[in-house]
N, C-alpha and C positions, 0 to 999 in steps of 0.2 A: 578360260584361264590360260595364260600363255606358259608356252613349253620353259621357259628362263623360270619365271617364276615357281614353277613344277618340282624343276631342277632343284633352287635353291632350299626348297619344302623340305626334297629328299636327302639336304646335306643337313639341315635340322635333324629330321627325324635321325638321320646316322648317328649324329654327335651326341642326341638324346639317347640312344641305343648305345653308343660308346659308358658315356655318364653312367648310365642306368648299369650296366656289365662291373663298373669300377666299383663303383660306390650303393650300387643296388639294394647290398646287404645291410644297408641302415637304413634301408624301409620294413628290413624283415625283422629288424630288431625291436621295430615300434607295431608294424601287422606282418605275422607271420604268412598272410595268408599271400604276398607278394613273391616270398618265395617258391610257387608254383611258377611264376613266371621268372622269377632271377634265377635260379638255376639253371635252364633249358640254356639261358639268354648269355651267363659264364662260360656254358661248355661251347655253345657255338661260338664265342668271340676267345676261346681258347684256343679252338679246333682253329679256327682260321690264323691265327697268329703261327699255330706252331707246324701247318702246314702250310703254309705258305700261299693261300687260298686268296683267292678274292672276294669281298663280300657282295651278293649281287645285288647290292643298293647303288653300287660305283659303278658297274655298266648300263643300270638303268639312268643314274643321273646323267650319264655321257652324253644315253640318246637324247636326253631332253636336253641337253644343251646344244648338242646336234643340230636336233631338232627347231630350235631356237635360233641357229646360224651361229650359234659360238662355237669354240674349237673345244673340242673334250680332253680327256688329257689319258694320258697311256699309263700310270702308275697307280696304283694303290690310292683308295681315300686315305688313307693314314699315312702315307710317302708324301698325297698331294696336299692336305691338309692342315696334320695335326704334326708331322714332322721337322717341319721349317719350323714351325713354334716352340717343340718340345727338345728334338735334338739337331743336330748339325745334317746338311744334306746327307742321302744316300742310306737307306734305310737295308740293313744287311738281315740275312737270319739269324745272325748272332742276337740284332736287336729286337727281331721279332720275337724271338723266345725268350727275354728279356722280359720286355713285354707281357706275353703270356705267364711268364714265373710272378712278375710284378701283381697281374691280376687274379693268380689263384692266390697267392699269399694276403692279397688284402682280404679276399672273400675267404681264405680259409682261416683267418684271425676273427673275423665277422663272426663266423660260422659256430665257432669255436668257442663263442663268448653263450652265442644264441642256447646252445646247448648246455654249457655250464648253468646259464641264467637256470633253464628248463630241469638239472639236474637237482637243484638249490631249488625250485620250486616245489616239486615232488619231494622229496627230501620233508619239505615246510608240513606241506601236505598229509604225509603220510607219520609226522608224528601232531599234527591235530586230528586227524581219523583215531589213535593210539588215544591222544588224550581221552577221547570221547569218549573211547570205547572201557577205558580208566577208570570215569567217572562216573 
């Protein structure tokens, strides 16, 4: 499999990894059992927003493009990316935490629903055990 092709696997799976961090929590709304993995998966793609991290999916894609003879690129997958399409050049830390506020507050609206559902469930619950125990 050539190193280009490699490359461009690992700017899928990033973007998949991106998607999945944003919008994750409406898999946990339908199987709760994804939030094992969307959880771990928000806080790392929080942590790297709000420090200013690099994700190492972006210097592995480098080397394979590298690798491939292409030129890699010095900024951020999300600078080099998802930036020019979402916001205007030059990605600051103002927008990084942006960013991260943007994605704890979708996932903590998600979160937020999941839980009420589950309190209203219990709730259902616990006055059919009542009934039964009634009757």
């Amino acid at each position: 499999m050539s190193d280009r092709l490699l490359a461009d696997g690992v700017v899928v799976l990033h973007l998949i990894f991106i998607a999945f961090v944003i919008g994750g929590g409406l898999l946990v709304l339908r199987w709760r059992v994804f939030a094992l993995l969307h959880l771990p998966a928000v806080c790392w793609g929080v942590l790297v927003e709000l420090n200013g991290w690099i994700c190492p999916l972006t210097p592995l894609e480098n080397r394979l493009r590298q690798a491939a003879g292409d030129a890699g690129y010095q900024d951020s997958f999300v600078e080099h990316y998802l930036l020019p399409i979402l916001y205007p050049p030059g990605l600051t830390r103002t927008t990084q935490f942006a960013l991260a506020m943007v994605v704890m507050l979708i996932n903590l609206f998600i979160y937020a629903c999941i839980a009420r559902r589950r309190g209203r469930g219990a709730s259902a619950g616990e006055r059919a055990a009542a009934k039964a125990r009634h009757d």
